[in-house]
C-alpha positions in Angstrom: -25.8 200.2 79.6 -27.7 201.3 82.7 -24.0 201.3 85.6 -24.8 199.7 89.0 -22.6 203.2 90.5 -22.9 206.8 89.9 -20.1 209.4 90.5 -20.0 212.9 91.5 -19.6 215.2 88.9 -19.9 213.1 85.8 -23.1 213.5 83.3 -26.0 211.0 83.0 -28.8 210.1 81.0 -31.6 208.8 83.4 -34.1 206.6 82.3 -37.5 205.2 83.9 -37.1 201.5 84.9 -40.8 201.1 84.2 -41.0 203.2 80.9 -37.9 202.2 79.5 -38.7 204.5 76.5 -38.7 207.5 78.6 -35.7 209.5 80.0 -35.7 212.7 82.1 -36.3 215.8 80.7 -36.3 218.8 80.4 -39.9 220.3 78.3 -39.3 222.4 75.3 -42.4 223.8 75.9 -42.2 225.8 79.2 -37.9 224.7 80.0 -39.9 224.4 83.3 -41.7 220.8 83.7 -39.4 217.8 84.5 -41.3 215.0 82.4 -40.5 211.6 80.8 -39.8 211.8 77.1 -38.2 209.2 74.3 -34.7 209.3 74.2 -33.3 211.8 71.7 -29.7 212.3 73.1 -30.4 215.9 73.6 -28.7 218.2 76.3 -32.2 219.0 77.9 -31.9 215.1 78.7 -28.4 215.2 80.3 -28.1 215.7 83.5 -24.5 217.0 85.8 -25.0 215.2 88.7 -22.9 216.8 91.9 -22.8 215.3 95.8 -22.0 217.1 99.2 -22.5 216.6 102.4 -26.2 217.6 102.1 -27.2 214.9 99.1 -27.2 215.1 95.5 -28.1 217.9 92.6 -29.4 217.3 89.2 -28.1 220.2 86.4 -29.7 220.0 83.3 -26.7 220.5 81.2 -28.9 222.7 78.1 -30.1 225.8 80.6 -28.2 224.6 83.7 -31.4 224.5 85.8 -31.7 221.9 88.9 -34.7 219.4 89.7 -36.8 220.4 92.3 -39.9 220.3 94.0 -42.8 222.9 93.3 -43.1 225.0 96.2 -39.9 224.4 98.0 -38.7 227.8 99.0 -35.8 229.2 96.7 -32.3 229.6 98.7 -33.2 227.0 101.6 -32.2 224.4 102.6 -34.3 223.1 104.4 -36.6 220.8 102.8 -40.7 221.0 102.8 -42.5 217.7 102.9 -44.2 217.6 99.7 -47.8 216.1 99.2 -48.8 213.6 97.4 -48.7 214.1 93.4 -47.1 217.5 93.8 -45.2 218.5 90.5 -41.7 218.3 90.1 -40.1 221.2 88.2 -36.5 223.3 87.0 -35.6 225.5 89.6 -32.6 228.4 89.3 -31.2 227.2 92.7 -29.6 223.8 93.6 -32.3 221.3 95.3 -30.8 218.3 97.0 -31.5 215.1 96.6 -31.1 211.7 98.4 -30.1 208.7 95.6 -30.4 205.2 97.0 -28.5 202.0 94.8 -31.9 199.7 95.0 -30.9 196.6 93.3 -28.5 195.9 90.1 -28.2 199.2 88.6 -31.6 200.7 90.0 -31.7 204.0 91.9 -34.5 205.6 94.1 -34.2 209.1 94.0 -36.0 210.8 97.1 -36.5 214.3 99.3 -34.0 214.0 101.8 -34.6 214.3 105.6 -37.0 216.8 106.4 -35.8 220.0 108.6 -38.5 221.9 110.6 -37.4 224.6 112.3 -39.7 225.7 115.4 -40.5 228.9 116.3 -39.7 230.5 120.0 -42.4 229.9 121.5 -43.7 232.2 124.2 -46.3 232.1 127.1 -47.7 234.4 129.2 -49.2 233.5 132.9 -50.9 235.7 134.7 -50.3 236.1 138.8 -51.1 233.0 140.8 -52.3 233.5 143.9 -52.9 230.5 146.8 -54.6 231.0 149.8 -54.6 228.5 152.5 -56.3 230.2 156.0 -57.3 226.7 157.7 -53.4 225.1 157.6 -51.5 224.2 160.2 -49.3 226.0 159.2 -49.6 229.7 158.8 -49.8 230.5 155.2 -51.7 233.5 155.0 -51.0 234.3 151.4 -48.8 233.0 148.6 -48.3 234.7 145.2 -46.5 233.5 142.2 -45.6 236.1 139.7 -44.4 234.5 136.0 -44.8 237.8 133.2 -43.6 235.4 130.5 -42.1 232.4 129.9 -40.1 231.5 126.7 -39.4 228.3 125.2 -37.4 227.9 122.3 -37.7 224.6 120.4 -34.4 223.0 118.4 -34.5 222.2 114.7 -36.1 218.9 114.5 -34.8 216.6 112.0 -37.8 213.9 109.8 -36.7 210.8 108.5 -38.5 207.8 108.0 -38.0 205.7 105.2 -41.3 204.4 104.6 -43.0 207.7 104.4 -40.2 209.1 102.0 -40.9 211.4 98.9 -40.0 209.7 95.6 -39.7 210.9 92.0 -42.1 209.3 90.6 -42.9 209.0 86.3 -46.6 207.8 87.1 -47.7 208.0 83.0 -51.8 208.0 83.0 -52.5 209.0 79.6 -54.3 211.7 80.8 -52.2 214.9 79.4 -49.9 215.1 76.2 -47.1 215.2 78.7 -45.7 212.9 81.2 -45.0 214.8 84.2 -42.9 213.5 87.3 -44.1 213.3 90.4 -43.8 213.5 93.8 -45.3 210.3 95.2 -44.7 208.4 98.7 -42.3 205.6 98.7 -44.0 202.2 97.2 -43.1 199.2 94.7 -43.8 200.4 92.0 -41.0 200.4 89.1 -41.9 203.9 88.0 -40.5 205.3 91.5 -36.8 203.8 90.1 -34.3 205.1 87.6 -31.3 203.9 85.1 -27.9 205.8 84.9 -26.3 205.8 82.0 -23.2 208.2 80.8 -24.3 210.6 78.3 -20.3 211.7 77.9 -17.6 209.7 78.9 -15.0 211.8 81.5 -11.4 210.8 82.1 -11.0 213.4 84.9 -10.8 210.8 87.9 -9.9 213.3 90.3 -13.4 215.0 90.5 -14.9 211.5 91.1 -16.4 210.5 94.2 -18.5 206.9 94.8 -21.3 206.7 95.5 -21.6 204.2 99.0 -24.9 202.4 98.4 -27.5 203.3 100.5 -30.0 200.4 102.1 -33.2 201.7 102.5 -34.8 200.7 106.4 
């Protein structure tokens, strides 16, 4: 039975709110593609879901590989904004996550906050001369001398709700595979997920609750 809360460092079977029949998965084919695929109660459908300060992971319990986005740059953490439609796939490092309670026991799972860190930027001005013979005041000559100038710009932090990344199951019929997505945030059901356990754990004291999150 999909659970209206989901716990730090307990294991879940996620499932598509709009095709029920499909959980997240793991493909046998490449153990690279994150797609939608009928229930089997396989580990390459369970997933070890962990939180921290900086969001959530998703281990795939069979070859303990995380969800991520294709192209995000291995070992960073800062996050790239993803396009539209941009494949999500089973990276060897942790990616983080944001999951958002939506209603009853539906979750959004999005790219968190995106961090840009800007360059030092540097600027070079040449020698400024002003020349002023008919003042009143006797200014024969002024230079200004600035060589270089350097400005260096602060990480700058991205987050709007309404533009935010969403794993996305958006089935077309197109390929044999269902692949997920990275789409921006809309209504559709495909966009939400189901927790279930896949094992039940009695060891309370890794537990942590997850607040729920209102989207803005």
């Amino acid at each position: 039975m999909p659970l209206s809360y989901i716990w730090s460092g307990r294991r879940y079977k996620i499932t598509n709110v709009k095709n029920t029949d499909q959980v997240l998965d793991l493909s046998g084919i490449d153990s690279r593609s994150i797609i939608g695929w009928e229930s089997r109660g396989v580990d390459r459908q369970k997933w070890d879901l962990y939180q921290d300060s900086g969001g959530w992971t998703l281990r795939c319990v069979q070859e303990g590989v995380y969800v991520a986005v294709e192209g995000h740059q291995s070992g960073s953490h800062d996050h790239h904004y993803p396009k539209d439609g941009t494949k999500v796939i089973a990276s060897q490092e942790p990616y983080k996550w944001r999951i958002c309670h939506e209603s009853d026991n539906k979750f959004r799972v999005s790219v968190p906050e995106v961090r840009i860190s800007m360059p030092e930027v540097r600027i070079t001005m040449p020698e400024v001369k002003i020349f002023a013979p008919d003042a009143r005041i006797s200014v024969p000559e002024v230079r200004i001398s600035v060589s270089e100038v350097k400005i260096t710009m602060p990480e700058v932090r991205i987050s709007m709700s309404e533009a935010r990344k969403c794993l996305d199951l958006p089935t077309r019929g197109r390929d044999p595979l269902d692949y997920c997505e990275i789409w921006g945030k809309s209504d559709v059901e495909s966009q939400l997920w189901y927790f279930d356990e896949a094992v039940e754990d009695r060891n309370e004291n890794h537990w942590s609750r997850l607040n729920a999150l209102v989207e803005i």
